[in-house]
C-alpha positions as a Markdown table, in Angstrom:
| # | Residue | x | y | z |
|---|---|---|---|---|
| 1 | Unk | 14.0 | 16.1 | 16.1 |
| 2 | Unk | 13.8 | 14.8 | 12.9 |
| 3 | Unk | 11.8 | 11.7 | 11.3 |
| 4 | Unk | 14.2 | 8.7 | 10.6 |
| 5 | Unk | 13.8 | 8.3 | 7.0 |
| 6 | Unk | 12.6 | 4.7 | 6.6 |
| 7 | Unk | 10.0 | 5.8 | 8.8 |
| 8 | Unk | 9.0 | 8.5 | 7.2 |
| 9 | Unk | 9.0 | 6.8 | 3.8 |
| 10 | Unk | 6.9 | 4.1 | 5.3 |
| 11 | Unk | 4.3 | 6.5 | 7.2 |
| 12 | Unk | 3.7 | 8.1 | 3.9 |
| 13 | Unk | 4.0 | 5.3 | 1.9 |
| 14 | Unk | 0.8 | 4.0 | 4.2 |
| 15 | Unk | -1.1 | 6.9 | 3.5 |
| 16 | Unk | -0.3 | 6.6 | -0.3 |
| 17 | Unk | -1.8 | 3.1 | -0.3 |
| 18 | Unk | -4.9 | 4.2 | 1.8 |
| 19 | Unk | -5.7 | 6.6 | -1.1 |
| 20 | Unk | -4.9 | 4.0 | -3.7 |
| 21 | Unk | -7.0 | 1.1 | -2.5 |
| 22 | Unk | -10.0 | 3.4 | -2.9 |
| 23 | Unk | -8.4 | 4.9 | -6.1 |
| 24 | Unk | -9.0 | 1.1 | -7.1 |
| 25 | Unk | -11.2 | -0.6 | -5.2 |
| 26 | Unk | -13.6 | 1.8 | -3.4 |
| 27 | Unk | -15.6 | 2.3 | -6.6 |
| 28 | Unk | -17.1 | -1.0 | -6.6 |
| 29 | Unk | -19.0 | -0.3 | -3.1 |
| 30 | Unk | -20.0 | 3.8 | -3.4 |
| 31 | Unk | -20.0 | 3.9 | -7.3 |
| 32 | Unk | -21.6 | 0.9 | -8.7 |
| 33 | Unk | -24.9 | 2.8 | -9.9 |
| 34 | Unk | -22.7 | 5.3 | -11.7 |
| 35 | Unk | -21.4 | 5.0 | -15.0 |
| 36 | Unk | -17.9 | 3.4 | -15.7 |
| 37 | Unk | -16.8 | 6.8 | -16.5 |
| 38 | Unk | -17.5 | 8.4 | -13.7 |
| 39 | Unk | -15.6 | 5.8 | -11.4 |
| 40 | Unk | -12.6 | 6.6 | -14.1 |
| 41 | Unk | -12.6 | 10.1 | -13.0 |
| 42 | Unk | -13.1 | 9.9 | -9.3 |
| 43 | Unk | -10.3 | 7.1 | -9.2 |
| 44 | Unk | -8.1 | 9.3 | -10.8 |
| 45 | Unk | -8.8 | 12.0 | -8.5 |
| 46 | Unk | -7.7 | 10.0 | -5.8 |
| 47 | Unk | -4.9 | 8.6 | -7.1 |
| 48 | Unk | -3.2 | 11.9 | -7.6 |
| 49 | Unk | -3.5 | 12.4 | -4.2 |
| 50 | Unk | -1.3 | 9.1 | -3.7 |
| 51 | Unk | 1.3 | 9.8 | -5.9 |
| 52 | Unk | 1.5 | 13.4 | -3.9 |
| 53 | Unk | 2.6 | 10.4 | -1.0 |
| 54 | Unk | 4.1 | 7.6 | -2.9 |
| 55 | Unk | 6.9 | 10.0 | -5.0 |
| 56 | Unk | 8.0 | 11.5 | -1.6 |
| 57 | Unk | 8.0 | 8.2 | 0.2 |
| 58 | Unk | 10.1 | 6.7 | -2.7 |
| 59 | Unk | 13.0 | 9.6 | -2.8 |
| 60 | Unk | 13.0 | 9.7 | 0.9 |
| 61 | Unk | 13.3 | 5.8 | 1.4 |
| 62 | Unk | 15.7 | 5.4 | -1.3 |
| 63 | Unk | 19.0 | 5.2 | -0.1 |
| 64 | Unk | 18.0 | 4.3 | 3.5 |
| 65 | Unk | 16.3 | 1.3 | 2.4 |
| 66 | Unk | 17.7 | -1.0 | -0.8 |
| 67 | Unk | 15.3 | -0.8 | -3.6 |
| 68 | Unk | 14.4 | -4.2 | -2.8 |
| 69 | Unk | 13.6 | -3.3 | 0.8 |
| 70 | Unk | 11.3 | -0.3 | -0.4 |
| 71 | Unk | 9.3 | -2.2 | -2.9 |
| 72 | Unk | 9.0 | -5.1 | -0.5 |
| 73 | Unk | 8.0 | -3.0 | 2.3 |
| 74 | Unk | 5.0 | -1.1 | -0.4 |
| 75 | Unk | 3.7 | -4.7 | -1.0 |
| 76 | Unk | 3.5 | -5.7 | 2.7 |
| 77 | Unk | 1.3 | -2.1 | 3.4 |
| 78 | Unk | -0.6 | -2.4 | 0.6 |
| 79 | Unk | -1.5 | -6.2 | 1.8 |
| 80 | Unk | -2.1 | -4.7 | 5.5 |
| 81 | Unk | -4.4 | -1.6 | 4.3 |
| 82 | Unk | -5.9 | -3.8 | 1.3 |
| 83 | Unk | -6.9 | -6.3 | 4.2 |
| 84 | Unk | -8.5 | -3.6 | 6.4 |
| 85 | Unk | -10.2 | -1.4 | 3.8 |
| 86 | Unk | -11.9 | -5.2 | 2.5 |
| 87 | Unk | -12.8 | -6.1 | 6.2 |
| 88 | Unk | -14.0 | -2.4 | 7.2 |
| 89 | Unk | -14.9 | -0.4 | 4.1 |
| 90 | Unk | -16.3 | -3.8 | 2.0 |
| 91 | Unk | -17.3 | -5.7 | 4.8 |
| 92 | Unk | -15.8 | -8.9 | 3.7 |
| 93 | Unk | -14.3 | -11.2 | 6.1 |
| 94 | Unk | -10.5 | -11.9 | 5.8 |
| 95 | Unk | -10.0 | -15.8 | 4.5 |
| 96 | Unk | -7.2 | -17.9 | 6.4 |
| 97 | Unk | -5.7 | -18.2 | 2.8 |
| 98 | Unk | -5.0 | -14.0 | 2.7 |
| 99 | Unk | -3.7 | -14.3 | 6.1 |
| 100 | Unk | -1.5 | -17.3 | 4.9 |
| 101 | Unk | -0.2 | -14.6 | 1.8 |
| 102 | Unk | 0.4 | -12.2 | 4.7 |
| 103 | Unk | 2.8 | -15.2 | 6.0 |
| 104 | Unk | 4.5 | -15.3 | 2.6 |
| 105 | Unk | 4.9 | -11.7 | 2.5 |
| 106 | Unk | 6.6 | -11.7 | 5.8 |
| 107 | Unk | 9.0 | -14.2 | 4.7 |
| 108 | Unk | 9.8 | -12.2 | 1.5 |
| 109 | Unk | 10.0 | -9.0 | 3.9 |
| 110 | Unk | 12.7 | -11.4 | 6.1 |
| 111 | Unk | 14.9 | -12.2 | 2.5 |
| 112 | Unk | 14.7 | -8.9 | 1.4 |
| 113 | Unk | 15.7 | -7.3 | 5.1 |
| 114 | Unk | 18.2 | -9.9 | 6.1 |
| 115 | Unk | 22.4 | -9.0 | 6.3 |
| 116 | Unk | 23.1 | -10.3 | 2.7 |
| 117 | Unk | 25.4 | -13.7 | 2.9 |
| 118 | Unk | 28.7 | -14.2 | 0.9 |
């Protein structure tokens, strides 16, 4: 049986933005005694591993989603693994003001998923 494409493009799409997150962010916890340089490096090492995701996840999900649907739906999984890698990894408590952007990010994912009007 085969994948539905939006949800393969959005299962790899998550995994694309668990390596990016710590492409960008995980640095400042693990590499904070090493040289700037060094962060440079290892965050580019990660982040080819993303792109390996996020270019499949983008040709697959093209077509089945708008283009507006696909970079909507990036934003809201990069918000959702952003939120858990800061809570988990970090270990910095999630403000009611991020979880009020996550509201706003659901109502951009409604306007950008709803049956367009004449």
């Amino acid at each position: 049986m085969l994948i539905p494409k939006p949800v393969a493009a959005i299962t790899l799409l998550l995994g694309s933005n668990v390596f990016m997150t710590f492409a960008w962010y995980g640095h400042l916890g693990s590499l904070r005694e090493r040289p700037v340089w060094w962060a440079i490096l290892v965050s580019w090492g990660i982040a080819f591993f993303e792109y390996c995701l996020q270019v499949p996840a983008n040709r697959i999900g093209y077509g089945a989603l708008s283009l507006g649907q696909l970079k909507v739906t990036q934003e809201v999984i990069t918000m959702l693994v952003f939120m858990a890698f800061s809570a988990f990894y970090m270990k910095k408590p999630v403000s009611r003001d991020f979880l009020y952007a996550m509201l706003c990010m659901g109502a951009a994912t409604y306007f950008a998923f709803r049956e367009p009007r004449a």
